[in-house]
Backbone as a ProteinNet text record, in pm:
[ID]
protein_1_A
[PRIMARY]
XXXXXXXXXXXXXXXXXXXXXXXXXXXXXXXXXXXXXXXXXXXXXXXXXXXXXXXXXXXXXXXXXXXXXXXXXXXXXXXXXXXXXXX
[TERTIARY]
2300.5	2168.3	2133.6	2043.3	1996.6	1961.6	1967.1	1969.4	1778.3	1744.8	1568.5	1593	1477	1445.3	1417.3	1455.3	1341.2	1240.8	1134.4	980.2	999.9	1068.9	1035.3	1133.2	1159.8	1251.4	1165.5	992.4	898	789.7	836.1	757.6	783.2	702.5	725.4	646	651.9	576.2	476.8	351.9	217.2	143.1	89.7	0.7	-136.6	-242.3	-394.2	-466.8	-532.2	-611.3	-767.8	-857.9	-963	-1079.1	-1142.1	-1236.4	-1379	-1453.3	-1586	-1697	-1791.8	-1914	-1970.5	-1992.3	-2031.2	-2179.8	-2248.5	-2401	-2467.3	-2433.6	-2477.8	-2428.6	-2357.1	-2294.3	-2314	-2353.3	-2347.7	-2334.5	-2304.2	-2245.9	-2150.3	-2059.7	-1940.9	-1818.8	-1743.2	-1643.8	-1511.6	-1491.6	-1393.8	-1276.8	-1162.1	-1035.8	-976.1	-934.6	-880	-715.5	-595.2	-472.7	-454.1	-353.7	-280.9	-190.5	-56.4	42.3	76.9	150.2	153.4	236	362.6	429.2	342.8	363.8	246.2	358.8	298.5	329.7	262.8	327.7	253.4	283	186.1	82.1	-51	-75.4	-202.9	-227.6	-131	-147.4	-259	-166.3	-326.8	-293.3	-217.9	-270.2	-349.9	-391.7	-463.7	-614.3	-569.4	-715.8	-809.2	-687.6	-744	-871.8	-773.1	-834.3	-971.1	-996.4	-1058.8	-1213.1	-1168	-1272.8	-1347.8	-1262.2	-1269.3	-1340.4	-1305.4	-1389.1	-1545.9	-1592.3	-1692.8	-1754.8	-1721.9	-1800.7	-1797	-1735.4	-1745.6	-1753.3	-1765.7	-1790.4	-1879.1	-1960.8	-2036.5	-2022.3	-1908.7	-1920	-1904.4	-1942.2	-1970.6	-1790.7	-1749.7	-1650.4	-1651.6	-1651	-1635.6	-1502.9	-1391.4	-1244.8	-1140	-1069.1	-970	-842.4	-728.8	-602.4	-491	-430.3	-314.4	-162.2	-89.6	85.5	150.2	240.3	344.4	473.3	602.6	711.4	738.1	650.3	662.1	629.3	521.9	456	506.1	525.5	603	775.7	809.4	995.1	1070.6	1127.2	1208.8	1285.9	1281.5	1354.9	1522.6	1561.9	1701.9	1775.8	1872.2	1991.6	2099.8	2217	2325.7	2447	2527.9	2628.5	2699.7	2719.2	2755.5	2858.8	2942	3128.6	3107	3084.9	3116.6	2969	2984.8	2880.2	2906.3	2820.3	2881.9	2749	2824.3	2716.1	2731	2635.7	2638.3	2555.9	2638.5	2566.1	2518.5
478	416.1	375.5	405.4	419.5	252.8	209.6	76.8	32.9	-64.3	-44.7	-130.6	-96.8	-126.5	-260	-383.2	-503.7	-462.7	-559.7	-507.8	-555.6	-647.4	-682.4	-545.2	-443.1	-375.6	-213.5	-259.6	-170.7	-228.9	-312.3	-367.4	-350.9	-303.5	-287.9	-354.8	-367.9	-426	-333.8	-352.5	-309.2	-315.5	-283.2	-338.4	-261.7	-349.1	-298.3	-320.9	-245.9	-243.2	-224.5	-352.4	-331.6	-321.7	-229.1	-193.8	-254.8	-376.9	-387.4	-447.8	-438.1	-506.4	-641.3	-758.4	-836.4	-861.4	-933.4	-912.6	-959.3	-1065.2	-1114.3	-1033.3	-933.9	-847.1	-685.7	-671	-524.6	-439.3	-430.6	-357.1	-367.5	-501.6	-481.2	-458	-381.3	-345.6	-442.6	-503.4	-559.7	-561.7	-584.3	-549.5	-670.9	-671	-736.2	-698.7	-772.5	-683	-787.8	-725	-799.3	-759.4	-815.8	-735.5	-840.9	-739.2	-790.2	-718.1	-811.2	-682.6	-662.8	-542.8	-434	-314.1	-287	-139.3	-28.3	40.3	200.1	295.8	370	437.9	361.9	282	168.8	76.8	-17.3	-100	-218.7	-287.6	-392.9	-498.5	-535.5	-660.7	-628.1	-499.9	-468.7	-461.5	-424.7	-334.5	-554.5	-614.1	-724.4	-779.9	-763.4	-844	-802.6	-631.9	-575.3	-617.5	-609.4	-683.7	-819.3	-886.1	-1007.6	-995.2	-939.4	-881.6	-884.2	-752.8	-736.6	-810.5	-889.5	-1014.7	-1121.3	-1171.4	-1325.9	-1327.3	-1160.7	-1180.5	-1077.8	-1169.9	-1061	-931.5	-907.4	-771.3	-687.1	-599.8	-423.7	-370.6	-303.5	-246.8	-121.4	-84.2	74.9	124.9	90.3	193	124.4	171.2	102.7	193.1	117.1	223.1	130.5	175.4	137.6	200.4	125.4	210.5	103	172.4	109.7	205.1	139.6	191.3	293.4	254.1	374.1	498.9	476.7	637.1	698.3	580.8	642.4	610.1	739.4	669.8	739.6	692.7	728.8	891.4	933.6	1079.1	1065.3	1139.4	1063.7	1154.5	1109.7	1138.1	1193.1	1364.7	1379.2	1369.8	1324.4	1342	1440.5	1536.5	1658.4	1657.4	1748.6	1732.4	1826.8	1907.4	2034.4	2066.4	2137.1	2181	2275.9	2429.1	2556.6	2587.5	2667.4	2684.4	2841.6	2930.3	3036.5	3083.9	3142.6	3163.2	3341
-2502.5	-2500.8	-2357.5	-2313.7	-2201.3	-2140.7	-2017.1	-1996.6	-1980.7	-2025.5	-1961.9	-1820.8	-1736.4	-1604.7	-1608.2	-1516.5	-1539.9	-1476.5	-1520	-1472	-1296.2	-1290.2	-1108.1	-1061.2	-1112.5	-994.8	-985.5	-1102.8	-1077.3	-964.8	-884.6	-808.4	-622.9	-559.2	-418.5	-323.5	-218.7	-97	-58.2	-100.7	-53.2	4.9	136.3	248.1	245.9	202.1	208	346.6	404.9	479.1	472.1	483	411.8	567.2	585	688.4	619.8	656.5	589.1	711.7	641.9	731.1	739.5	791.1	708.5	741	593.7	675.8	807.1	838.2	954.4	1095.4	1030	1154.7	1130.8	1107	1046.1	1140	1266.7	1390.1	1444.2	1344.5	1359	1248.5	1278.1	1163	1211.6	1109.1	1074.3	980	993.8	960.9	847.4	753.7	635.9	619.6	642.4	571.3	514.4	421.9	308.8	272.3	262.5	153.4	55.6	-73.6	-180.2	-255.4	-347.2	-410	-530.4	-577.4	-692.4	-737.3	-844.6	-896.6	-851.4	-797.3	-770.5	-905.5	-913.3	-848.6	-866.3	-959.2	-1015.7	-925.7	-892.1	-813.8	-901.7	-999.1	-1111	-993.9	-861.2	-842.9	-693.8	-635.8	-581.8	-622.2	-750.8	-817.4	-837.1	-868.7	-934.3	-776.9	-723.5	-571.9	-532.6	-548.5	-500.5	-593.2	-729	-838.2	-789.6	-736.2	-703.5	-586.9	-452.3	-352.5	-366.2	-501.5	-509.1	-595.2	-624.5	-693.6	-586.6	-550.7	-496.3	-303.6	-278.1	-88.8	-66.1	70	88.7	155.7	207.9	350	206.2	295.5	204	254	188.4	217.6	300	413.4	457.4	389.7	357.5	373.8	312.9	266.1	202.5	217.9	301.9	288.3	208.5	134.2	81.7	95.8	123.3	175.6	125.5	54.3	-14.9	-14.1	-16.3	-5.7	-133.3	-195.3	-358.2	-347	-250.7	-202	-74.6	2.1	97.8	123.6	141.5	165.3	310.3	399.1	471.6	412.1	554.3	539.2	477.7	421.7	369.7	486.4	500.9	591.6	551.4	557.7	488.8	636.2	601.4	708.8	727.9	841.9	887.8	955.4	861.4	897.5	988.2	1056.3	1166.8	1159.9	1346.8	1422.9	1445.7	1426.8	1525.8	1620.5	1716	1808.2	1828.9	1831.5	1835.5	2007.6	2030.8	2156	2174.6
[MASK]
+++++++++++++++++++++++++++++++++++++++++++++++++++++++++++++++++++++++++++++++++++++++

């Protein structure tokens, strides 16, 4: 019987980057980060924020990037017993 996962070990470190306008500025773009641990590929405590965003502030959003260790992972590494060199 197979073991189940706990739910915190479906959870990773997520960093949003939010590009928006605000009205009194609208010629300038401005920068928002945040991280937060979340589930990938959904991301509900991103999605929650972003809800929240467009209800309760005014800048318009230009862009939204999201990176999380779920989507992205380091190159893996194998260790190499012998080298030949062919000349």
């Amino acid at each position: 019987m197979p073991r189940s996962i706990p739910l915190f070990n479906k959870y990773s470190l997520a960093t949003t980057e939010i590009l928006y306008w605000l009205p009194d500025h609208p010629n300038l773009l401005q920068a928002f980060i945040w991280q937060t641990m979340d589930m990938a590929p959904d991301f509900p405590s991103i999605q929650k924020f972003l809800t929240h965003w467009e209800k309760n502030v005014q800048a318009r959003i230009h862009s939204i990037k999201v990176a999380s260790r779920a989507l992205l992972r380091p190159a893996e590494f194998r260790r190499v017993d012998q080298v030949w060199t062919l000349h």
